[in-house]
C-alpha positions, 0 to 999 in steps of 0.5 A: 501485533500492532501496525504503525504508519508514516505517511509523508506527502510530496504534492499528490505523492503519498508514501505510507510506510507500515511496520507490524501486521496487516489484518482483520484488525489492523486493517480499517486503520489502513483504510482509514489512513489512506482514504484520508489521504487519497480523498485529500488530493494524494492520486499517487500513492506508495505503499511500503511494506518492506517492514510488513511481517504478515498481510491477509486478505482483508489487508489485500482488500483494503490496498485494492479499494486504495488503488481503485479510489486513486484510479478514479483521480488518474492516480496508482498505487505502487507497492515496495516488498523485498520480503519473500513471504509477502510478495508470495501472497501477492503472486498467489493471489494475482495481484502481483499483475495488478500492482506494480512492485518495487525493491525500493521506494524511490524506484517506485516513486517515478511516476 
C-alpha cells in the first residue's frame, strides 16, 4: 500500500497528516518530508495518523528522529490516533510516554 502526505505549515507549526501505511518502504519518504520541514524552520510538529492502517518499527523510528531533530530547535512532536490498533503500538512500545497523544488536531495544536 502507498502512503500519501499533506503538510500545511502555520509559521514554526507543521501538521502532516498520513493516509495508507507506514513501513520499511514507505518510511524514508517520512523521513524525508519531515527532516525538510523541520530543517526549514517547522520546531512544532503535528502528526496525524488518524488515517494510518498500520505503522511498524521503522516508521516508529522515523517519528522519534523527528522528534529528536524538533527538540534540538526547543520544538515537539505531537501526535493525533483514534485508532485502536496504532495507539496499541504505541502503548507497547513505550512511546506512548514519550509522545504526547491527542483525539484531534486542534487539541494537539496548543502549543
Amino acid at each position: 500500500m502507498e502512503l500519501d502526505i499533506h503538510t500545511q505549515q502555520d509559521g514554526n507549526v507543521c501538521t502532516v497528516e498520513l493516509e495508507g501505511e507506514v513501513d520499511v518502504y514507505t518510511a524514508p519518504r517520512l523521513k524525508e518530508e519531515l527532516v525538510s520541514h523541520i530543517e526549514g524552520g517547522c520546531s512544532h510538529v503535528i502528526v496525524n495518523l488518524d488515517q494510518v492502517a498500520f505503522i511498524d518499527s521503522s516508521g516508529l523510528g522515523v517519528l522519534v528522529g523527528a522528534l529528536r531533530r524538533a527538540r534540538e530547535r526547543d520544538g515537539a512532536v505531537r501526535i493525533v490516533c483514534n485508532r485502536e490498533n496504532i495507539l496499541k503500538i504505541f502503548r507497547i512500545t513505550g512511546l506512548d510516554k514519550v509522545f504526547p497523544i491527542f483525539t484531534s488536531a486542534s487539541e494537539a495544536a496548543d502549543f
